[in-house]
PyMOL Python script that loads the backbone (N, CA, C, O; Angstrom):
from pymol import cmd

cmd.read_pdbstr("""\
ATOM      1  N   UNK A   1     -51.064 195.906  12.540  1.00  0.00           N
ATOM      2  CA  UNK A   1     -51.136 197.296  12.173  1.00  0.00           C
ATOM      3  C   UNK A   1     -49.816 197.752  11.564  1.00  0.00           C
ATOM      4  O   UNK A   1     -49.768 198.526  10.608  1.00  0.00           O
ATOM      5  N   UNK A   2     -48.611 197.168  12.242  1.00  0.00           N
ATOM      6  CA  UNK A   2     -47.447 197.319  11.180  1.00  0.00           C
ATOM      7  C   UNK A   2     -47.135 197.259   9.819  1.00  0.00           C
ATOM      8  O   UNK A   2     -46.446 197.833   8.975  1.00  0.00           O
ATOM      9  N   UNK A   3     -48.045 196.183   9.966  1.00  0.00           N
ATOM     10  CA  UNK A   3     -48.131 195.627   7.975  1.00  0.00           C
ATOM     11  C   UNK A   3     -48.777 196.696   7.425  1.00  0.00           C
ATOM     12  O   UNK A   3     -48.380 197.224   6.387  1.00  0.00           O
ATOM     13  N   UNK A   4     -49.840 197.100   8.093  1.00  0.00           N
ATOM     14  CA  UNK A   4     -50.798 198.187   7.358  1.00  0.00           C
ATOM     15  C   UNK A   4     -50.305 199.506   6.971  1.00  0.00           C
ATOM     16  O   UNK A   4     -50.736 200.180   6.036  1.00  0.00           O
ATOM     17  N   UNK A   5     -49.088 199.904   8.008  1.00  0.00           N
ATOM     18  CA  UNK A   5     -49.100 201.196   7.893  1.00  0.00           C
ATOM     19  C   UNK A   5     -47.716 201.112   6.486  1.00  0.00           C
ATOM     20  O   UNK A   5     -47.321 202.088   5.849  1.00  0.00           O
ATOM     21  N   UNK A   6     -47.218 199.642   6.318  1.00  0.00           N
ATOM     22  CA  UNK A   6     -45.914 199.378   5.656  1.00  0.00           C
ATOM     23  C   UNK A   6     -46.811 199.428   4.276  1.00  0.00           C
ATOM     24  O   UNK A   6     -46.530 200.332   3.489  1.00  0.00           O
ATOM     25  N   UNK A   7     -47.921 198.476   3.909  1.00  0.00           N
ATOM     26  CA  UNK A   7     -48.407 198.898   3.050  1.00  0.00           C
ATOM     27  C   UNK A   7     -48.970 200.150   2.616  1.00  0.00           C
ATOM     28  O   UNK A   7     -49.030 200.358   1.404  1.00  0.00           O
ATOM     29  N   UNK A   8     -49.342 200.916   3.336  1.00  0.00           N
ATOM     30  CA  UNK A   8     -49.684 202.346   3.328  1.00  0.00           C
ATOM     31  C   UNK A   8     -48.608 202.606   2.710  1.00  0.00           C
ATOM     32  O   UNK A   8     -48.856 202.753   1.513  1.00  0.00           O
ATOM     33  N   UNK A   9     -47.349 202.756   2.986  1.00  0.00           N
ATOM     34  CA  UNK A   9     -46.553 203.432   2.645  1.00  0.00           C
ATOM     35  C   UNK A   9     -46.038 203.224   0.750  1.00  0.00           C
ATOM     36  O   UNK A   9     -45.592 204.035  -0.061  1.00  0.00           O
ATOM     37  N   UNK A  10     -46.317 202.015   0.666  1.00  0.00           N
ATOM     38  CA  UNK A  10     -45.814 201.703  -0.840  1.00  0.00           C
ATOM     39  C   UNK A  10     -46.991 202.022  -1.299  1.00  0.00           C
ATOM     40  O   UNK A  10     -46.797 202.545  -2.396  1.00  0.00           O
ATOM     41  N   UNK A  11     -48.189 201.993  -1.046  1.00  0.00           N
ATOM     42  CA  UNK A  11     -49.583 202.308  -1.506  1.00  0.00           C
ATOM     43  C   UNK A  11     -49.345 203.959  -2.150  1.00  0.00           C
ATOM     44  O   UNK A  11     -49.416 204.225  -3.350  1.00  0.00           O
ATOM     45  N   UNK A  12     -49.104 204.781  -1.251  1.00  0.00           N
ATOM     46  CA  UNK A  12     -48.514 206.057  -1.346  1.00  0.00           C
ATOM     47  C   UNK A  12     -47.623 206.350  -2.275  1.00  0.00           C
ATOM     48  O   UNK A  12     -47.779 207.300  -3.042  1.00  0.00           O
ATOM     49  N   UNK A  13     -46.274 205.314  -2.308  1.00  0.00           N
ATOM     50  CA  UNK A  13     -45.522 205.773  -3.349  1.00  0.00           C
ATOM     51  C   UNK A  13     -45.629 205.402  -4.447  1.00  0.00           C
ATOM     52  O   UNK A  13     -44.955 206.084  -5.219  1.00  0.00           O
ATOM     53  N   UNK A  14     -46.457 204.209  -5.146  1.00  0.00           N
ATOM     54  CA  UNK A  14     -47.365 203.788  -5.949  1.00  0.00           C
ATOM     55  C   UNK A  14     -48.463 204.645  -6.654  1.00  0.00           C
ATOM     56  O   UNK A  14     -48.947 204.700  -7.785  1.00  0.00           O
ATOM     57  N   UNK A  15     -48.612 205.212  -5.607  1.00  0.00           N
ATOM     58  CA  UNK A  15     -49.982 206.133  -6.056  1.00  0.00           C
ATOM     59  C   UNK A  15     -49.578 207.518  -6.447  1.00  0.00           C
ATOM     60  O   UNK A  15     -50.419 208.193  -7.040  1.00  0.00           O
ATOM     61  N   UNK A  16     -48.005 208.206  -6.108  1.00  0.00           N
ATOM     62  CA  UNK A  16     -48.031 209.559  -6.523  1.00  0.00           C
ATOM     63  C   UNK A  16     -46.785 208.706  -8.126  1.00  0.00           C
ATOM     64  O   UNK A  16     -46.507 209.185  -9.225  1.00  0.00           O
ATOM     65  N   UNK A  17     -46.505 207.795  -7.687  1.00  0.00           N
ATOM     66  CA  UNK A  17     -46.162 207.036  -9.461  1.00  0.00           C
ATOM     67  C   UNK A  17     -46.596 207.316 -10.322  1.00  0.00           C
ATOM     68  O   UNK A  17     -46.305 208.002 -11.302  1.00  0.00           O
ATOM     69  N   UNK A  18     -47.898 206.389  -9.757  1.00  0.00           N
ATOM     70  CA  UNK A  18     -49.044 206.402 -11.439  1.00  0.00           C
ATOM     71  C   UNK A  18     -49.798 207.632 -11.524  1.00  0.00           C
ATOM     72  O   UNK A  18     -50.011 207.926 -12.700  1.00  0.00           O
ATOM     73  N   UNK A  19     -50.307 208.505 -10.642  1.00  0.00           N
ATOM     74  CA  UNK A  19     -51.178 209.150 -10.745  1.00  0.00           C
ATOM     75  C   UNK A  19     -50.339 210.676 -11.324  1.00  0.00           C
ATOM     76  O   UNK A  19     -49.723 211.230 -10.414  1.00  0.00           O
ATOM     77  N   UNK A  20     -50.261 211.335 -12.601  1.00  0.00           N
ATOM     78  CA  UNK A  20     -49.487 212.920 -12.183  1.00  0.00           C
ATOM     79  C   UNK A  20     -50.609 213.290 -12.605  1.00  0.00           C
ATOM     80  O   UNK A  20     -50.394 214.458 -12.931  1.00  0.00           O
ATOM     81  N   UNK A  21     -51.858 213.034 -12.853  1.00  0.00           N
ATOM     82  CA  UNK A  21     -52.414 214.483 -12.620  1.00  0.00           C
ATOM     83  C   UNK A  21     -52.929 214.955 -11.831  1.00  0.00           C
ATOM     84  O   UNK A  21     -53.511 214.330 -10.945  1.00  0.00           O
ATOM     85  N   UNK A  22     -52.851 216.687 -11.942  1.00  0.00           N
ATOM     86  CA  UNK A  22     -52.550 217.465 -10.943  1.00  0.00           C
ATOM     87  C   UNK A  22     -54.324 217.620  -9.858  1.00  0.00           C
ATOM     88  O   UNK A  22     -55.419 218.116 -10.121  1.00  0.00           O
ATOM     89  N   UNK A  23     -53.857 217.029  -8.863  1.00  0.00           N
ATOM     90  CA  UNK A  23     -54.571 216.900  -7.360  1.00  0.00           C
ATOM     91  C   UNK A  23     -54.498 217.703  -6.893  1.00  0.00           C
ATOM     92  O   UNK A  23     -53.387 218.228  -6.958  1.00  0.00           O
ATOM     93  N   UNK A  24     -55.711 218.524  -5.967  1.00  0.00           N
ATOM     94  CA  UNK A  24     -55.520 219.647  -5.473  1.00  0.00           C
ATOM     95  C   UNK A  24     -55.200 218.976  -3.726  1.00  0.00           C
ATOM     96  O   UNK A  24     -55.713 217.907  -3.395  1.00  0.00           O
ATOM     97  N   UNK A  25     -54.446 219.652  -2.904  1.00  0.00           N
ATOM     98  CA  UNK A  25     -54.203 219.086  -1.868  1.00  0.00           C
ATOM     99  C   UNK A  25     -55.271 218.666  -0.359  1.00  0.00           C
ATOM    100  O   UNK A  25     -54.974 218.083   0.684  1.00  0.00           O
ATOM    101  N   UNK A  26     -56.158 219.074  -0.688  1.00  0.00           N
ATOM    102  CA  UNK A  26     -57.146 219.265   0.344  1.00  0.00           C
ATOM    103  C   UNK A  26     -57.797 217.884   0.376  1.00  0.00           C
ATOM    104  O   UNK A  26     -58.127 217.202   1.346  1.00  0.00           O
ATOM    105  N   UNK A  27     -57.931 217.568  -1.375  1.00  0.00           N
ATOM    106  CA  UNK A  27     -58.939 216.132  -1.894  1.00  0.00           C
ATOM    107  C   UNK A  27     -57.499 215.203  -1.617  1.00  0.00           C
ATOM    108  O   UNK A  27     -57.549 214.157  -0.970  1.00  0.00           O
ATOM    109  N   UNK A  28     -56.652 215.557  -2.002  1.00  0.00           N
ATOM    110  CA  UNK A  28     -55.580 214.141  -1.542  1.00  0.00           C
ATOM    111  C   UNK A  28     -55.615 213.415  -0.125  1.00  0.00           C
ATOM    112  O   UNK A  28     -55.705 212.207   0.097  1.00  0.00           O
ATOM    113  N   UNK A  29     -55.490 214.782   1.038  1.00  0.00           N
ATOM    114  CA  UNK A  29     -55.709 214.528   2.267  1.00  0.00           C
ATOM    115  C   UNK A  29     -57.105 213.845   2.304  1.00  0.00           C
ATOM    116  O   UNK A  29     -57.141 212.702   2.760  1.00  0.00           O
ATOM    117  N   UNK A  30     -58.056 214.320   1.950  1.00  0.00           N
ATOM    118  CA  UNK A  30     -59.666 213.399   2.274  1.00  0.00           C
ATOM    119  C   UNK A  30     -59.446 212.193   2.037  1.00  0.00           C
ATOM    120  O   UNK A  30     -59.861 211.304   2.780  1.00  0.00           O
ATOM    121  N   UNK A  31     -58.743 211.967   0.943  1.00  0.00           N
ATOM    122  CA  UNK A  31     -59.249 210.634  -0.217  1.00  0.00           C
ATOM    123  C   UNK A  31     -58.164 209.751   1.024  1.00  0.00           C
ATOM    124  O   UNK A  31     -58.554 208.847   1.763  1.00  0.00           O
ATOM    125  N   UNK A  32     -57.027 210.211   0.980  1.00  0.00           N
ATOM    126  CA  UNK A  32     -55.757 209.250   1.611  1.00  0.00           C
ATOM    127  C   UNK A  32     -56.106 209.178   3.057  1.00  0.00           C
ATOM    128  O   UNK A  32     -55.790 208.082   3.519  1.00  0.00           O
ATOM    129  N   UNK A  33     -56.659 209.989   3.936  1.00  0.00           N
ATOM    130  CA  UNK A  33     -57.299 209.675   5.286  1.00  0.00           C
ATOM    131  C   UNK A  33     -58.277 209.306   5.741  1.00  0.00           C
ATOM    132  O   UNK A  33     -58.374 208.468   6.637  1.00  0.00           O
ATOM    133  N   UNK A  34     -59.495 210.094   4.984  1.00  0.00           N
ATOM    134  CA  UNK A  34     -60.979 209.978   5.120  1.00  0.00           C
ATOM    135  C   UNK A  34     -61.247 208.493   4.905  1.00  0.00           C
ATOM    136  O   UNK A  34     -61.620 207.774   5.833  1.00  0.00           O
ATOM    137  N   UNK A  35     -61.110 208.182   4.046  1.00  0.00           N
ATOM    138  CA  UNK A  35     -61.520 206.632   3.269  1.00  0.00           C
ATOM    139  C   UNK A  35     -61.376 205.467   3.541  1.00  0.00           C
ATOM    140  O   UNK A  35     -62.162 204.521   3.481  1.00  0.00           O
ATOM    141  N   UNK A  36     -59.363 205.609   4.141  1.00  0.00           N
ATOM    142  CA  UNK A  36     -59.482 204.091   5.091  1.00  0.00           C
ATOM    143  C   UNK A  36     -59.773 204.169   5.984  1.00  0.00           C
ATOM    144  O   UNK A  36     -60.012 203.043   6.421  1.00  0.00           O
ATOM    145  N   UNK A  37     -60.018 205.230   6.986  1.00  0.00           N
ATOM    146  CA  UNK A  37     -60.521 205.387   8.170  1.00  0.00           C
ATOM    147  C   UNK A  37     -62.224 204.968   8.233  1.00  0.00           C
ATOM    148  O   UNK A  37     -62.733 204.162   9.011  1.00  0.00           O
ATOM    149  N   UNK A  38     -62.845 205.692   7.277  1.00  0.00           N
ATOM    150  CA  UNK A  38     -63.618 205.545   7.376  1.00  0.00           C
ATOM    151  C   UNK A  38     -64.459 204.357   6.987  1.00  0.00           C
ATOM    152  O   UNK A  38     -65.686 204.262   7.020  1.00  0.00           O
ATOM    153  N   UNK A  39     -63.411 203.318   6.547  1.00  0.00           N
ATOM    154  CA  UNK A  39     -64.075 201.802   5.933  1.00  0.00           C
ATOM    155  C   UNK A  39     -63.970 201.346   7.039  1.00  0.00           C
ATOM    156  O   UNK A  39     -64.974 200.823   7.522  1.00  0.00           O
ATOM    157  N   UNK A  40     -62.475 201.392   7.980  1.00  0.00           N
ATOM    158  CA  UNK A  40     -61.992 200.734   9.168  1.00  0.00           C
ATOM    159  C   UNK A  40     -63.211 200.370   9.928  1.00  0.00           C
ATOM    160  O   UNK A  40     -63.903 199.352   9.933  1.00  0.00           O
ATOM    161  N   UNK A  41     -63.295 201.843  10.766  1.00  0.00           N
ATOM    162  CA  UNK A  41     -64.054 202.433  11.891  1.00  0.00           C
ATOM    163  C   UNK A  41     -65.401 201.353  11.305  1.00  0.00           C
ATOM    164  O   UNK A  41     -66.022 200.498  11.937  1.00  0.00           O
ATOM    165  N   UNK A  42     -65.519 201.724  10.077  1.00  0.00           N
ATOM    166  CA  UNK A  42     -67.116 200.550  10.683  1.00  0.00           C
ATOM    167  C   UNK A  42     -66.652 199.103  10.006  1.00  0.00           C
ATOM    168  O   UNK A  42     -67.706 198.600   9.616  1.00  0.00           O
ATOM    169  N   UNK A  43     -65.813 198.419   9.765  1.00  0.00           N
ATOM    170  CA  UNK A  43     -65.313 197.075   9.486  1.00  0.00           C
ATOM    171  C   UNK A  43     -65.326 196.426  11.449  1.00  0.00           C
ATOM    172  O   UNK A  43     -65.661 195.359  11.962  1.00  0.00           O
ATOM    173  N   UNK A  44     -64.701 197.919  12.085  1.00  0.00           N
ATOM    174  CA  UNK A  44     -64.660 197.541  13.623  1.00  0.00           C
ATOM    175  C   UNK A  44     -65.546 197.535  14.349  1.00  0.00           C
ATOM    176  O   UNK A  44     -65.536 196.626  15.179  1.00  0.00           O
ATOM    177  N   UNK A  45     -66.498 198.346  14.377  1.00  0.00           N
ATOM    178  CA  UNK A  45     -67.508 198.532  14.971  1.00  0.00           C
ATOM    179  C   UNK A  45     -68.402 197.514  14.556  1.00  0.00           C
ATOM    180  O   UNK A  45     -69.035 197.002  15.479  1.00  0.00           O
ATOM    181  N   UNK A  46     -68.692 196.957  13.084  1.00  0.00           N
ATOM    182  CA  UNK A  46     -69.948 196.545  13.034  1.00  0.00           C
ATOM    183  C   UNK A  46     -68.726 194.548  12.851  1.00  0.00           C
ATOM    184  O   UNK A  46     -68.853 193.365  12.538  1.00  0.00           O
ATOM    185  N   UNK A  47     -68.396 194.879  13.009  1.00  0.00           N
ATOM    186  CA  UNK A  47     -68.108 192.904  12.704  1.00  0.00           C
ATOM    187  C   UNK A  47     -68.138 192.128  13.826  1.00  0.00           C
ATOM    188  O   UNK A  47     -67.592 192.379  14.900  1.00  0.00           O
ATOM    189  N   UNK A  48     -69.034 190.830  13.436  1.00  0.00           N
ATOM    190  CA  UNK A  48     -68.803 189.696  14.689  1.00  0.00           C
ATOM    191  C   UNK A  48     -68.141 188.956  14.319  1.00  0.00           C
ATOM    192  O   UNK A  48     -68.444 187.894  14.863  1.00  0.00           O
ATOM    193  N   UNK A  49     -66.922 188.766  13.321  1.00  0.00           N
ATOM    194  CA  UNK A  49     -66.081 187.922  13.163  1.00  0.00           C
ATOM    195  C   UNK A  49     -65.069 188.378  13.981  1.00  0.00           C
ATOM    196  O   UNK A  49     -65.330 189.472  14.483  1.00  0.00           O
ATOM    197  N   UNK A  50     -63.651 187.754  14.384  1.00  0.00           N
ATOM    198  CA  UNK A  50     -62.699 188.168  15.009  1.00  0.00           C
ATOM    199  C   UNK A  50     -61.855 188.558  13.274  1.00  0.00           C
ATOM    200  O   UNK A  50     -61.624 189.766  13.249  1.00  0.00           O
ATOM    201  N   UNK A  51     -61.535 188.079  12.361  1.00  0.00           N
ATOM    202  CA  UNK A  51     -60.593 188.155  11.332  1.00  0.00           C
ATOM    203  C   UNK A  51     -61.494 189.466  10.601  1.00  0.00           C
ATOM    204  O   UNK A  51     -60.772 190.396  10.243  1.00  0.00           O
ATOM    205  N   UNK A  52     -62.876 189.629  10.360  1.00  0.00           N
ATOM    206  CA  UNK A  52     -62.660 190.940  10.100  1.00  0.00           C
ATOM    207  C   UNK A  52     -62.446 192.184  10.919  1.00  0.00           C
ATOM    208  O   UNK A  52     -62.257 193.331  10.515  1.00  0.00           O
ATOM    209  N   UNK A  53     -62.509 191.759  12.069  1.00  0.00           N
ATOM    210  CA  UNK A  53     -61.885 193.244  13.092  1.00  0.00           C
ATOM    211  C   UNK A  53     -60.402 193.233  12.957  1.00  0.00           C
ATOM    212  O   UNK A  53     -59.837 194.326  12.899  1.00  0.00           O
ATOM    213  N   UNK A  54     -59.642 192.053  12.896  1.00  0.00           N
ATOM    214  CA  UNK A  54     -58.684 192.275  11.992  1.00  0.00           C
ATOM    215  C   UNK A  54     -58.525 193.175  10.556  1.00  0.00           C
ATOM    216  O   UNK A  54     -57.839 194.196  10.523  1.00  0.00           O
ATOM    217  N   UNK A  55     -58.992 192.841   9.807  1.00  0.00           N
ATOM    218  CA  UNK A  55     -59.257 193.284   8.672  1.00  0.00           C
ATOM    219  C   UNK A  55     -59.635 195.034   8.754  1.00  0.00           C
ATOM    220  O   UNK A  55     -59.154 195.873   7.992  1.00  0.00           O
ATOM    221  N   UNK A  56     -60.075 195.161   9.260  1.00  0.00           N
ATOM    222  CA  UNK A  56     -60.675 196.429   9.805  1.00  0.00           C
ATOM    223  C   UNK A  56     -59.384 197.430  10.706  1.00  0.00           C
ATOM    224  O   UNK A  56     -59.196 198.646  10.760  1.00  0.00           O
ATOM    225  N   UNK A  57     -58.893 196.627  11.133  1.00  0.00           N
ATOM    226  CA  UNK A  57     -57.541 197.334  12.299  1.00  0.00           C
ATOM    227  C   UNK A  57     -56.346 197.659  10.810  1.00  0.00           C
ATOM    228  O   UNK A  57     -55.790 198.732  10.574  1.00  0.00           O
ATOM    229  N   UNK A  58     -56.238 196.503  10.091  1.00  0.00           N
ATOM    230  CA  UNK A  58     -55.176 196.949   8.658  1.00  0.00           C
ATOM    231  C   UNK A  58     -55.738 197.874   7.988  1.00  0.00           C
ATOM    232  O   UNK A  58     -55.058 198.901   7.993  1.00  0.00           O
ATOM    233  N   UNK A  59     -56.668 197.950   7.424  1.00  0.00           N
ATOM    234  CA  UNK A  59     -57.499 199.263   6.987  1.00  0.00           C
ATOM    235  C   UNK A  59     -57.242 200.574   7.637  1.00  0.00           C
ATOM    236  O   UNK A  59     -56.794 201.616   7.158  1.00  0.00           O
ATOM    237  N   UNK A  60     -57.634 200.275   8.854  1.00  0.00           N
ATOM    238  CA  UNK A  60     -57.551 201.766   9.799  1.00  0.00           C
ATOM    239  C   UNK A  60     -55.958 201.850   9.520  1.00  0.00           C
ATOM    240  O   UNK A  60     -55.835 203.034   9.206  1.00  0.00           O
ATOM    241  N   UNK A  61     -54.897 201.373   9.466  1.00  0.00           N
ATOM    242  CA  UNK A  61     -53.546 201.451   9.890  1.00  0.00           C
ATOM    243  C   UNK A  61     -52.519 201.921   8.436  1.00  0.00           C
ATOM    244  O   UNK A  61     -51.340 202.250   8.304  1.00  0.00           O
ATOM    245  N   UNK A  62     -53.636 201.748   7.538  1.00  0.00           N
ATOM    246  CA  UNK A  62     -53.231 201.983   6.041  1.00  0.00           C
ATOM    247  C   UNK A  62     -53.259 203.819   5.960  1.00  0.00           C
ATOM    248  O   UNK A  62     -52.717 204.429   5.039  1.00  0.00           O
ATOM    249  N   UNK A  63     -53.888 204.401   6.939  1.00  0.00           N
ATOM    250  CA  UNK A  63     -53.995 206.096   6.647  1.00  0.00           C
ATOM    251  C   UNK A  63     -52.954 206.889   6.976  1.00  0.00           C
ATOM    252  O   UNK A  63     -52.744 208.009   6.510  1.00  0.00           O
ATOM    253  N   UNK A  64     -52.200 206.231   7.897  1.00  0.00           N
ATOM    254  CA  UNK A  64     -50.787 207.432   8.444  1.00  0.00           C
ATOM    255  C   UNK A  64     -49.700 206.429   7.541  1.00  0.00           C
ATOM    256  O   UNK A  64     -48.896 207.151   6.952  1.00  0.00           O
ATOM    257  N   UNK A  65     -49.495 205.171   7.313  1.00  0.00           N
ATOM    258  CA  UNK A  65     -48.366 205.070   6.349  1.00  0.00           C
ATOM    259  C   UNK A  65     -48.313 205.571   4.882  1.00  0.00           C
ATOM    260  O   UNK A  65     -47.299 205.886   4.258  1.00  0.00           O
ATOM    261  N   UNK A  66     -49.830 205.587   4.374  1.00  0.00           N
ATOM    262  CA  UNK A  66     -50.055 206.391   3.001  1.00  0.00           C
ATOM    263  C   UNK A  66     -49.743 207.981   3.164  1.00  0.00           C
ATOM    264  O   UNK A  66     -48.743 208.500   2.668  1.00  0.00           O
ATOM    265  N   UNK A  67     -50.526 208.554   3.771  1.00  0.00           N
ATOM    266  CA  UNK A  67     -50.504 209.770   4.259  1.00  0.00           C
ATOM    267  C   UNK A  67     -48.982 210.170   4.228  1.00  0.00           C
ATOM    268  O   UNK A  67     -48.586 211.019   3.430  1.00  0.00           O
ATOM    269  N   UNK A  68     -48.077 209.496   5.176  1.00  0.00           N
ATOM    270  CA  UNK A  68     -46.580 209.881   5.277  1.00  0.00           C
ATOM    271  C   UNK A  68     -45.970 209.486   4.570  1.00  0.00           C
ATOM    272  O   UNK A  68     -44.843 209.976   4.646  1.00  0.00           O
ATOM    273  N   UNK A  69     -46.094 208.668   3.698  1.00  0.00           N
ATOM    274  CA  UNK A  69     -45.394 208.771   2.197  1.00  0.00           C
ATOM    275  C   UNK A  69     -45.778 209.828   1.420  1.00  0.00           C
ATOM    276  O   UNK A  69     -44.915 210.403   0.757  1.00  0.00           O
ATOM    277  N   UNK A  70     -46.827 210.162   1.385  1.00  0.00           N
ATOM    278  CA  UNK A  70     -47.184 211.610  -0.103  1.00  0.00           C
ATOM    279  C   UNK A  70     -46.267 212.682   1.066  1.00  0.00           C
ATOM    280  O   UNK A  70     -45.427 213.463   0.620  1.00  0.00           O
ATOM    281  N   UNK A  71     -46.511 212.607   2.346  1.00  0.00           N
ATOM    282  CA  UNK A  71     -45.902 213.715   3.089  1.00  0.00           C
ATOM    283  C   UNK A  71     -44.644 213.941   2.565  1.00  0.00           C
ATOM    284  O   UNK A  71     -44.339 214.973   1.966  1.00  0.00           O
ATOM    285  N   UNK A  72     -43.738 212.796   2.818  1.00  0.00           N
ATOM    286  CA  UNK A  72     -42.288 212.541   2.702  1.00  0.00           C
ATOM    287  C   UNK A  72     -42.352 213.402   1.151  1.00  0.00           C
ATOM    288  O   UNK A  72     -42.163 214.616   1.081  1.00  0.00           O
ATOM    289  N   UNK A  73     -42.633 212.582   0.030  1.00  0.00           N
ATOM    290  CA  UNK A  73     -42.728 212.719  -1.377  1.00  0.00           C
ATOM    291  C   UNK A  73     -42.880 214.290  -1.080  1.00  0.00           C
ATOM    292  O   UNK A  73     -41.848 214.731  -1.585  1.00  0.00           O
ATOM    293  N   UNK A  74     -43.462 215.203  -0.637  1.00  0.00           N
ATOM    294  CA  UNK A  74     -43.817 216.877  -1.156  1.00  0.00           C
ATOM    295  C   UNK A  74     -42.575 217.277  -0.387  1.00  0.00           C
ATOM    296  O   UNK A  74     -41.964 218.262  -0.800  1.00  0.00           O
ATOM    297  N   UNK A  75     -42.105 216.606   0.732  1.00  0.00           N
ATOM    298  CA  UNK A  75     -41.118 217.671   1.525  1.00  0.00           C
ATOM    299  C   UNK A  75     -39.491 217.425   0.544  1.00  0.00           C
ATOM    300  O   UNK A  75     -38.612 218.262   0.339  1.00  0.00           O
ATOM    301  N   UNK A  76     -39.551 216.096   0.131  1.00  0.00           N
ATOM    302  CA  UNK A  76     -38.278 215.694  -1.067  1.00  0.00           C
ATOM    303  C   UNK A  76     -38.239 216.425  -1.908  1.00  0.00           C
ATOM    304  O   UNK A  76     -37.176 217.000  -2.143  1.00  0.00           O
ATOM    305  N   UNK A  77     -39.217 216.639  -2.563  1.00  0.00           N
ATOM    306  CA  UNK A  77     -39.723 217.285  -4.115  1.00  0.00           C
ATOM    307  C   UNK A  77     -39.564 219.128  -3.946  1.00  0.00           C
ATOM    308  O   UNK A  77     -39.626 219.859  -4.935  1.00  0.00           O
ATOM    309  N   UNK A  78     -39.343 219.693  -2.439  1.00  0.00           N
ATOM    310  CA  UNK A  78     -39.835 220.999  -2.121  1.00  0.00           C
ATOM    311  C   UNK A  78     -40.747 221.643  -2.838  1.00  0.00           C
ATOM    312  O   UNK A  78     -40.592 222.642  -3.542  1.00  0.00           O
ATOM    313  N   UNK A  79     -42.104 220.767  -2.538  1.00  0.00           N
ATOM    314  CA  UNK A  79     -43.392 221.199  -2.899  1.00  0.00           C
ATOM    315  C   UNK A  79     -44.032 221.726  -1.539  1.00  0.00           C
ATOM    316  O   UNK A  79     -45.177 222.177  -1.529  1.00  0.00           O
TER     317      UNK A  79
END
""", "prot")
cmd.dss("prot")
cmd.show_as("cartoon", "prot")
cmd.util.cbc("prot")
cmd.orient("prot")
């Protein structure tokens, strides 16, 4: 989950890189929380492999290191 949330984080600063056009903040939060959570949660729930409940735990762990990079990025920027 370390790795996940480390990739989260360059994922994040990658993503307010490439992306400038203008995002309204409500859809950033959905897209950057909603999405890996919500792949996770059922990668975990529904797998009988052990490596994709793995797979599923990096996913879930990718939403607060992305998330706190765009965070970081608006409080730098005093947005």
């Amino acid at each position: 989950m370390l790795i996940g949330v480390a990739v989260g984080m360059v994922a994040g600063i990658a993503a307010s890189i490439l992306i400038t056009a203008p995002v309204r903040p409500d859809v950033a939060i959905a897209l950057v929380v909603g999405v890996p959570i919500g792949i996770g949660m059922l990668m975990v729930l529904f797998s009988s492999r052990r490596w994709v409940t793995t797979f599923g735990a990096f996913t879930l762990s990718l939403a607060p290191g992305w998330f706190g990079a765009l965070a970081a990025i608006q409080v730098a920027s005093g947005g």
